[in-house]
KEFIBA-269349 format. One record per residue (C-alpha): residue number from 1; residue in three letters; x, y, z. Coordinates in steps of 0.05 Angstrom, whole numbers, plus 5000, padded with zeros to 4 digits. Layout:
<rs>
<r num="NUM" residuo="ALA" X="X" Y="Y" Z="Z"/>
...
</rs>
This chain:
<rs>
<r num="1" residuo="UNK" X="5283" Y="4942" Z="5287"/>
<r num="2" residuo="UNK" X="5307" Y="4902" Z="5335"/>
<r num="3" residuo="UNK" X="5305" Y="4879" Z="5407"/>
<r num="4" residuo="UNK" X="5247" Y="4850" Z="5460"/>
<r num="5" residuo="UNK" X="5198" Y="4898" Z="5449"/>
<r num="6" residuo="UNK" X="5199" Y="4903" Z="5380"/>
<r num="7" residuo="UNK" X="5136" Y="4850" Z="5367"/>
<r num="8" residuo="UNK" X="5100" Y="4890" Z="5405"/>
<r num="9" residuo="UNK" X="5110" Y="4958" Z="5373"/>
<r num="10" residuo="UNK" X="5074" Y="4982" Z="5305"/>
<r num="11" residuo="UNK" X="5117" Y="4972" Z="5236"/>
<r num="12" residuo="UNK" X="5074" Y="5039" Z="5220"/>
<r num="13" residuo="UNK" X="5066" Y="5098" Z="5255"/>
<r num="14" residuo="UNK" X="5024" Y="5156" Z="5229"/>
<r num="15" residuo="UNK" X="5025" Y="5216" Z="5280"/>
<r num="16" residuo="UNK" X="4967" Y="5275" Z="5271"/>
<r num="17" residuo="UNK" X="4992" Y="5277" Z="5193"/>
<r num="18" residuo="UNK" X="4971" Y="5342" Z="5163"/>
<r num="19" residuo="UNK" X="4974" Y="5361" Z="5092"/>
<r num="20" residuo="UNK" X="4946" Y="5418" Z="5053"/>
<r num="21" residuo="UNK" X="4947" Y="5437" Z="4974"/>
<r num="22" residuo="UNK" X="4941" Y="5507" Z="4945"/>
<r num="23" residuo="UNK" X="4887" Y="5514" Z="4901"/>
<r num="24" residuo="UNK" X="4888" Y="5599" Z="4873"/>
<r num="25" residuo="UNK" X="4885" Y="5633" Z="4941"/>
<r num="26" residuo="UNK" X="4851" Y="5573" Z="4977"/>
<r num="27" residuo="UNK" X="4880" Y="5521" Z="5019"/>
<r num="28" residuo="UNK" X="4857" Y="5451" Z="5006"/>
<r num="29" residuo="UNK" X="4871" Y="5412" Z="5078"/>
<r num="30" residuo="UNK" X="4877" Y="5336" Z="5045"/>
<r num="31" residuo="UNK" X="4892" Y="5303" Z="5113"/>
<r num="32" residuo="UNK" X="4878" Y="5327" Z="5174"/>
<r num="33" residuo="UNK" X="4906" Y="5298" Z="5241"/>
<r num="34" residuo="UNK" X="4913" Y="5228" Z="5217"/>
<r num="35" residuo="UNK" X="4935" Y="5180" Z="5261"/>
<r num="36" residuo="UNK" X="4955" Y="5101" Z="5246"/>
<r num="37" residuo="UNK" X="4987" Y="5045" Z="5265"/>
<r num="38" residuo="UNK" X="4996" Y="4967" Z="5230"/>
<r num="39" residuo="UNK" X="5030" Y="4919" Z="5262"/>
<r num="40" residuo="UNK" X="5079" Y="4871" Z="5234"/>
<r num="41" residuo="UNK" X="5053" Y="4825" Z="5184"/>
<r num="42" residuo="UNK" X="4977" Y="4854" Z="5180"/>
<r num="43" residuo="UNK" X="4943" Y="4874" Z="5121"/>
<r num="44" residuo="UNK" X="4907" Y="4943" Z="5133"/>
<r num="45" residuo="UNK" X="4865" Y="4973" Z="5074"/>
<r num="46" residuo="UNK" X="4845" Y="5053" Z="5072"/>
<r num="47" residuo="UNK" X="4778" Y="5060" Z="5047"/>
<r num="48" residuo="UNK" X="4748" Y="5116" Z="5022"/>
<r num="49" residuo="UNK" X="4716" Y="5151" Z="4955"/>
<r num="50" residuo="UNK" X="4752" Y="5196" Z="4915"/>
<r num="51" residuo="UNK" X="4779" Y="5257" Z="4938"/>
<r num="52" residuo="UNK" X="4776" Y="5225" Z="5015"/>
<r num="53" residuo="UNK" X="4861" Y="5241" Z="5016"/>
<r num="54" residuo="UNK" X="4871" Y="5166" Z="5017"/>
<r num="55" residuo="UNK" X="4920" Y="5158" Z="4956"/>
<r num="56" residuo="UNK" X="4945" Y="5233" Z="4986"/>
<r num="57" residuo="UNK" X="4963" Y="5190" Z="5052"/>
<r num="58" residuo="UNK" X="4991" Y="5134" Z="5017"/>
<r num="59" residuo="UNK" X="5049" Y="5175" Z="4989"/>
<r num="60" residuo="UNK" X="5061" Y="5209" Z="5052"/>
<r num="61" residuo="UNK" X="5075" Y="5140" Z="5086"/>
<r num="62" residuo="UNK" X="5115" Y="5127" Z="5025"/>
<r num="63" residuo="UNK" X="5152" Y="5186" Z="5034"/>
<r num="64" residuo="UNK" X="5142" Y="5219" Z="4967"/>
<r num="65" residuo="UNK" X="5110" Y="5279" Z="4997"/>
<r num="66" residuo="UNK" X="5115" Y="5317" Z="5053"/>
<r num="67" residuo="UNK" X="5060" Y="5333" Z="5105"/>
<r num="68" residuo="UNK" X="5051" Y="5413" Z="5138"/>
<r num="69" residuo="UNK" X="5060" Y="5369" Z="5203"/>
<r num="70" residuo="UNK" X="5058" Y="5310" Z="5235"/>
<r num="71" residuo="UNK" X="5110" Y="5249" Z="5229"/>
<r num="72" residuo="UNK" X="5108" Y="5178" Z="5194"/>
<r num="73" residuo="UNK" X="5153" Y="5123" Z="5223"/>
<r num="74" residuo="UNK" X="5171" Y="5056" Z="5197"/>
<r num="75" residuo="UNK" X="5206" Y="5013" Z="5236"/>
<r num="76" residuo="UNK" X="5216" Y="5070" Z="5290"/>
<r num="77" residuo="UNK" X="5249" Y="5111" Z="5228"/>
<r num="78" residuo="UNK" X="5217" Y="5184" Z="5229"/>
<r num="79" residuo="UNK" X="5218" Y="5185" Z="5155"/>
<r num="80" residuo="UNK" X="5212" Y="5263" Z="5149"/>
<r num="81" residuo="UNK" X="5274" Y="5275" Z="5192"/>
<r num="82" residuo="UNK" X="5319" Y="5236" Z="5138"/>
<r num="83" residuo="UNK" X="5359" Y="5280" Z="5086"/>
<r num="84" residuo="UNK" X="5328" Y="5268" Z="5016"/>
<r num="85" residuo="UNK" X="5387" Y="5220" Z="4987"/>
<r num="86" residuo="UNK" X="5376" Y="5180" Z="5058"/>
<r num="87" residuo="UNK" X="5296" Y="5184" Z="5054"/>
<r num="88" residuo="UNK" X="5312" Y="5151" Z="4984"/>
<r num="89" residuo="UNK" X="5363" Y="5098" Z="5001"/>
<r num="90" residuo="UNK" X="5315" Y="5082" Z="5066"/>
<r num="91" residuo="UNK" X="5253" Y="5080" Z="5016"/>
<r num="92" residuo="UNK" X="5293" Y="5040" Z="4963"/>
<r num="93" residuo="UNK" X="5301" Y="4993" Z="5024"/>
<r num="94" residuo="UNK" X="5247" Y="4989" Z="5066"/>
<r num="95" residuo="UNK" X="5173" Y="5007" Z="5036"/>
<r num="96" residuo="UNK" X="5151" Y="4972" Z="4970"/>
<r num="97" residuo="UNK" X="5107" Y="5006" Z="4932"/>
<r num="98" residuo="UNK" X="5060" Y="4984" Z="4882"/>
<r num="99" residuo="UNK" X="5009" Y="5022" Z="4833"/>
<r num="100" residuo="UNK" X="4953" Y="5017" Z="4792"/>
<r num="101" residuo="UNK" X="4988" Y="5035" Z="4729"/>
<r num="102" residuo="UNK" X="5045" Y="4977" Z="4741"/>
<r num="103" residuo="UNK" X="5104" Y="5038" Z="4717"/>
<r num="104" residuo="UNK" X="5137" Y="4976" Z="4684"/>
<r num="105" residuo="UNK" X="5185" Y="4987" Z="4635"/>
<r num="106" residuo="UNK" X="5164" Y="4959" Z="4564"/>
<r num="107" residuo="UNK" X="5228" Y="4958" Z="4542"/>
<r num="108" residuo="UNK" X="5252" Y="4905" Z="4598"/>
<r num="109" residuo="UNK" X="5220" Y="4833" Z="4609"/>
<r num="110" residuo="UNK" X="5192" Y="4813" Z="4671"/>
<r num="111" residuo="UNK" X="5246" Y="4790" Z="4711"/>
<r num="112" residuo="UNK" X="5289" Y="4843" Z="4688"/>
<r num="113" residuo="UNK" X="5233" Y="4888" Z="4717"/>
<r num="114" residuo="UNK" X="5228" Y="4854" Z="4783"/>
<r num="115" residuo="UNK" X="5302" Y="4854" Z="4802"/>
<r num="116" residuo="UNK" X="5312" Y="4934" Z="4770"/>
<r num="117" residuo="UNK" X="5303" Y="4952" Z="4847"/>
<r num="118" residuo="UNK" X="5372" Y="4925" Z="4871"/>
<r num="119" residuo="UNK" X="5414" Y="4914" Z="4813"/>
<r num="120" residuo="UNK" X="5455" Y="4971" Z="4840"/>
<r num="121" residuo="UNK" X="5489" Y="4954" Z="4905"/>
<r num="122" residuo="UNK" X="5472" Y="4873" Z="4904"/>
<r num="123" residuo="UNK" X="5515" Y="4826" Z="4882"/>
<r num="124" residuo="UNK" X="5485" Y="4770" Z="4827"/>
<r num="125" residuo="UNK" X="5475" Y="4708" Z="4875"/>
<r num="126" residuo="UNK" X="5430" Y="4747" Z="4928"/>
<r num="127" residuo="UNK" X="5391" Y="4776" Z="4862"/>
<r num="128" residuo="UNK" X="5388" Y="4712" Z="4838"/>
<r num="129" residuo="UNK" X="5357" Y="4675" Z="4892"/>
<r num="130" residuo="UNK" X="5306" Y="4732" Z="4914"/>
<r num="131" residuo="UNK" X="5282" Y="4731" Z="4841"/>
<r num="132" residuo="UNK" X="5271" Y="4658" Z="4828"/>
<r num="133" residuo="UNK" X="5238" Y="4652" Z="4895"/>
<r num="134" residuo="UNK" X="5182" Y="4706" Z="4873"/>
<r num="135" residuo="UNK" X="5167" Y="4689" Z="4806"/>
<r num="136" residuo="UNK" X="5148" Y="4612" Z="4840"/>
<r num="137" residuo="UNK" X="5102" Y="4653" Z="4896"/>
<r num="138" residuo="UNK" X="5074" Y="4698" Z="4840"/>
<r num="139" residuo="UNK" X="5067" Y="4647" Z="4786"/>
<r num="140" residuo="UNK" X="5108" Y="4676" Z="4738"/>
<r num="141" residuo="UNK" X="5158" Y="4638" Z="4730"/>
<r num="142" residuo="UNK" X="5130" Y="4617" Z="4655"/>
<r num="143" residuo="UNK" X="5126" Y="4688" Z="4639"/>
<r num="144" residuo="UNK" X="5192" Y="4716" Z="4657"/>
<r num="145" residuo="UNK" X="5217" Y="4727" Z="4593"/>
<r num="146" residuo="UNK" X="5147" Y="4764" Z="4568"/>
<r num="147" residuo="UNK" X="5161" Y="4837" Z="4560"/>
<r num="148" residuo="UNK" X="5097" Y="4880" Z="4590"/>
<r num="149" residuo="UNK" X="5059" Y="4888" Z="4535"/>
<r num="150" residuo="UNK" X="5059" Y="4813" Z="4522"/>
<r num="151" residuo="UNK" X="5026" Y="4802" Z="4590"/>
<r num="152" residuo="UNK" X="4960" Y="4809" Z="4610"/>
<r num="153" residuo="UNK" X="4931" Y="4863" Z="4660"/>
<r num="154" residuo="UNK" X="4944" Y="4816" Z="4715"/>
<r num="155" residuo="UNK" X="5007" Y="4791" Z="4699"/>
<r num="156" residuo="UNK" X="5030" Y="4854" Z="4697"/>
<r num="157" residuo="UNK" X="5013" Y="4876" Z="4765"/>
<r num="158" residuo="UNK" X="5039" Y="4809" Z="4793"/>
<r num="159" residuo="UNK" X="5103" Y="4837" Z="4765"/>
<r num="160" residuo="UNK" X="5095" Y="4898" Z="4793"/>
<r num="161" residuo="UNK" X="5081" Y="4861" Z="4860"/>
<r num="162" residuo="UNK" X="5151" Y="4825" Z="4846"/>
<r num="163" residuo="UNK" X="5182" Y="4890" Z="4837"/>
<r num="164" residuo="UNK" X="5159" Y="4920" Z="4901"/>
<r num="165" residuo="UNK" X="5178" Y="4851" Z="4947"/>
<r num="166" residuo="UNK" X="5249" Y="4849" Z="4908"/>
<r num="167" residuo="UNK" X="5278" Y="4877" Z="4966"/>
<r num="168" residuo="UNK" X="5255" Y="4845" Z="5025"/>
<r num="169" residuo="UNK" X="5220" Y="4917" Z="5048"/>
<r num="170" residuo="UNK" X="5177" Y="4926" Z="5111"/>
<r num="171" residuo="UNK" X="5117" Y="4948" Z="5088"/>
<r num="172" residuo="UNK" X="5084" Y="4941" Z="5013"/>
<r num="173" residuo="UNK" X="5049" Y="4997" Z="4990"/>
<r num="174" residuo="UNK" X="4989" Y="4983" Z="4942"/>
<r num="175" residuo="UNK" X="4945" Y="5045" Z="4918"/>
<r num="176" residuo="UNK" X="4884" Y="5023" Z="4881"/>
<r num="177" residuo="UNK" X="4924" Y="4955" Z="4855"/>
<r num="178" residuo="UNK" X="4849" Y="4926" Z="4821"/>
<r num="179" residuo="UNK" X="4839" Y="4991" Z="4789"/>
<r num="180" residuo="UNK" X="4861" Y="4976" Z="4718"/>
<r num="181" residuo="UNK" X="4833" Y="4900" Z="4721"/>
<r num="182" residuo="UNK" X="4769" Y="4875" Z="4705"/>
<r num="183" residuo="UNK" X="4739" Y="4836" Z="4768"/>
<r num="184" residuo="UNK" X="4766" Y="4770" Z="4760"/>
<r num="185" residuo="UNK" X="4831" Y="4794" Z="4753"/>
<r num="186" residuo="UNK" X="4825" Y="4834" Z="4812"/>
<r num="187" residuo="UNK" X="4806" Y="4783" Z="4858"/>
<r num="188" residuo="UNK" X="4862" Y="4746" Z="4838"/>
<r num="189" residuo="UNK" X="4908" Y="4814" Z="4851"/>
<r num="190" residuo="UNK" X="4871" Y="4803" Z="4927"/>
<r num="191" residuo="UNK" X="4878" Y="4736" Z="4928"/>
<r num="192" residuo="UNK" X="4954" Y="4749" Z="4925"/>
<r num="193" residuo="UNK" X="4959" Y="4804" Z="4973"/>
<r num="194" residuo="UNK" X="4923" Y="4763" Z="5021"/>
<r num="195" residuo="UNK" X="4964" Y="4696" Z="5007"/>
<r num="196" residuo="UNK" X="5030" Y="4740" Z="5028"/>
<r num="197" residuo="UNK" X="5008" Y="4762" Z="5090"/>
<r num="198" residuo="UNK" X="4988" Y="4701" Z="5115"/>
<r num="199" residuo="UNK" X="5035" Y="4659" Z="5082"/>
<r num="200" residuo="UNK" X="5097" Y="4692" Z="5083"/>
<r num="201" residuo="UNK" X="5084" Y="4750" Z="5130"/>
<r num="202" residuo="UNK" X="5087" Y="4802" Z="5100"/>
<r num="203" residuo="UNK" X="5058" Y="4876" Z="5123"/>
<r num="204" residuo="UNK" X="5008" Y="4916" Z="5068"/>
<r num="205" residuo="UNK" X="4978" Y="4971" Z="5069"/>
<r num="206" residuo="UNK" X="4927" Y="4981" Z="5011"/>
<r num="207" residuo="UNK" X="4881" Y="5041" Z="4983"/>
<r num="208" residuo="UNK" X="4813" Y="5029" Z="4955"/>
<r num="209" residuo="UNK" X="4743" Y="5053" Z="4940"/>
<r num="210" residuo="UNK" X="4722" Y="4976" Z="4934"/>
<r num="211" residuo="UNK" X="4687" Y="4938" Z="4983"/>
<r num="212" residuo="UNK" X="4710" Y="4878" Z="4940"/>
<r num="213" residuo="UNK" X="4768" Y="4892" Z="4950"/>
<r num="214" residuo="UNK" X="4773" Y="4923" Z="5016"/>
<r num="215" residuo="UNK" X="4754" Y="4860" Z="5052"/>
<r num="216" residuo="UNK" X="4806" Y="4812" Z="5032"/>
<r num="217" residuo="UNK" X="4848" Y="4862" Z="5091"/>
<r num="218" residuo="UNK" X="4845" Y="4843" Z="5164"/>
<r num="219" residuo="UNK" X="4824" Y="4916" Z="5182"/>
<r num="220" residuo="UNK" X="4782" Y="4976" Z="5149"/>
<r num="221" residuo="UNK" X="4806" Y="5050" Z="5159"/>
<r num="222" residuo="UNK" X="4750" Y="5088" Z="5138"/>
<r num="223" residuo="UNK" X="4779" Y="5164" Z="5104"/>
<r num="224" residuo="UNK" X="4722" Y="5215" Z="5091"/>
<r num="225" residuo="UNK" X="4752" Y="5283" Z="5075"/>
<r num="226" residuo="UNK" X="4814" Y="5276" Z="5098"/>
<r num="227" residuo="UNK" X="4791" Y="5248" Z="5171"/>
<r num="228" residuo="UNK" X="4798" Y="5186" Z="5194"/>
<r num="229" residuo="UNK" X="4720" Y="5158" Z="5217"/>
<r num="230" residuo="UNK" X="4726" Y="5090" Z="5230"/>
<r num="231" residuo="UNK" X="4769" Y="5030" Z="5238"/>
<r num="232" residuo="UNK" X="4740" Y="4965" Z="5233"/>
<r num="233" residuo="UNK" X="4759" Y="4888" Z="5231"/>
<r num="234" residuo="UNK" X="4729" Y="4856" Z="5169"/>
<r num="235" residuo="UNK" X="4725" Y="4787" Z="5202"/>
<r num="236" residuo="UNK" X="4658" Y="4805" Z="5231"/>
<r num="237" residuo="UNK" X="4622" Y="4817" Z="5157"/>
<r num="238" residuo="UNK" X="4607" Y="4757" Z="5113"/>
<r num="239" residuo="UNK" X="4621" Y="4784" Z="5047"/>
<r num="240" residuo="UNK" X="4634" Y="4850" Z="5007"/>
<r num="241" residuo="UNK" X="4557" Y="4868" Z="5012"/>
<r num="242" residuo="UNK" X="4559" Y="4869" Z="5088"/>
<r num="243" residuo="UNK" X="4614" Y="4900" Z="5091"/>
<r num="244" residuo="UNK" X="4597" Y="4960" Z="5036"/>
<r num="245" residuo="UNK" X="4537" Y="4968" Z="5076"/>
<r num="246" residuo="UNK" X="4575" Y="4979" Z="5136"/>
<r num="247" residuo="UNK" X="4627" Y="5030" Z="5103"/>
<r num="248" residuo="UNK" X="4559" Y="5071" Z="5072"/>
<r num="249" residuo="UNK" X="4528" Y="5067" Z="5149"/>
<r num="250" residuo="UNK" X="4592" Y="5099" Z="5176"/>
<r num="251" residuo="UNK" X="4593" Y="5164" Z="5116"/>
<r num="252" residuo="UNK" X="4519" Y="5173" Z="5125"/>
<r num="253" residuo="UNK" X="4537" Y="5183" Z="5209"/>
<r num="254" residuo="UNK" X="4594" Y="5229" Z="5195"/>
<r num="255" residuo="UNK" X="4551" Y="5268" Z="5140"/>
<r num="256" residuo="UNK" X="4495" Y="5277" Z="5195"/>
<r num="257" residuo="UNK" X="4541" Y="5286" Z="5249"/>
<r num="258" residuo="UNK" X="4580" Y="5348" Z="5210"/>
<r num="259" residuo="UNK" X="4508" Y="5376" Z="5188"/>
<r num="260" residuo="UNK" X="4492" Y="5379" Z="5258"/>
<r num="261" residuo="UNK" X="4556" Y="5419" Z="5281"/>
</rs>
């Protein structure tokens, strides 16, 4: 997106997103009315416990599911009003996604996993360059020729990381990226996410249920049954315990406030 107003307009759009699940005769409502925005270049984590519909909202920015209603735009791209093989081609483009499993393919070393995304359409010099230039940032360049399962936990999500950035997308998506690592690993996962943002610029938007985790972001979105509670900036806690104890303050007000209703 281009032009003079474009700094000043959200990468990320959510509009009063909706989804619901069937479940027998009952209708699950996953999300309800969620709105969002992120801004170029921030780093926003969704926080909530399981079942909250953050993962749920995740894909629907992704564009792997669609909501009853409401709209997600990405660079001013209503990604629900795309044909399927466009929504593809834009998503192959423009969003990066990253999971807790890695989905890397064991057959395949690393750098063959990283540059899968655009062998088709790319020609060899731009793949080239974009792939040497990550495995430097993500410290793999010793380990490019390790196929998954001769990589540890967190070598393998660095990869994964690689994978998603291959492209030069918009936004990175990360759902749960710690969740297979044991803590030290996971920090370092953070540590990473962090480092691009403010080093290189780029825009993430992350899913946890980890206070460890969720304040390496610049901003908390707080999801409690499919609602959006609270936003908050984690500059103003000192450390994951202030900022857990925040997050726990703001469910225990929404529990009382919905007993009260």
């Amino acid at each position: 997106m281009s032009g003079p107003s474009s700094a000043f307009t959200p990468l990320l759009r959510v509009k009063n997103l909706t989804k619901r699940f069937r479940q027998g005769n009952t209708s699950i409502e996953a999300l309800r009315e969620v709105h969002l925005a992120v801004n170029r270049g921030e780093f926003v984590t969704v926080m909530g416990a399981s079942g909250s519909g953050k993962s749920t909202l995740l894909h629907l920015i992704a564009g792997l599911a669609k909501p009853d209603s409401g709209r997600v735009e990405v660079e001013g791209t209503d990604l629900f009003a795309l044909s399927d093989r466009a929504l593809t081609i834009f998503r192959r483009r423009r969003i990066g996604l990253v999971f807790q499993a890695y989905n890397l393919i064991p057959s395949l070393t690393a750098e063959q996993n990283i540059i899968l995304p655009i062998l088709m359409g790319s020609t060899g010099r731009e793949s080239t360059d974009q792939l040497e230039g990550l495995l430097e940032q993500l410290d793999l360049t010793g380990r490019r020729k390790h196929r998954p399962d001769q990589l540890s936990g967190g070598e393998q999500q660095r990869v994964a990381i690689a994978r998603a950035l291959v492209a030069d997308p918009a936004v990175v998506l990360a759902d749960e990226p710690t969740g297979n690592l044991d803590s030290v690993a996971g920090q370092g996962i953070c540590r990473l996410l962090r480092r691009l943002c403010d080093e290189h610029g780029r825009t993430i938007v992350m899913v946890t249920h980890e206070a460890a985790v969720a304040v390496w972001a610049s901003r908390v979105v707080v999801l409690k049954d499919g609602r959006v509670i609270d936003t908050f900036k984690t500059a103003q806690f000192g450390d994951a315990d202030a900022l857990a104890t925040h997050y726990q303050n703001v469910v225990a007000a929404a529990q009382v406030t919905e007993a009260q209703a």
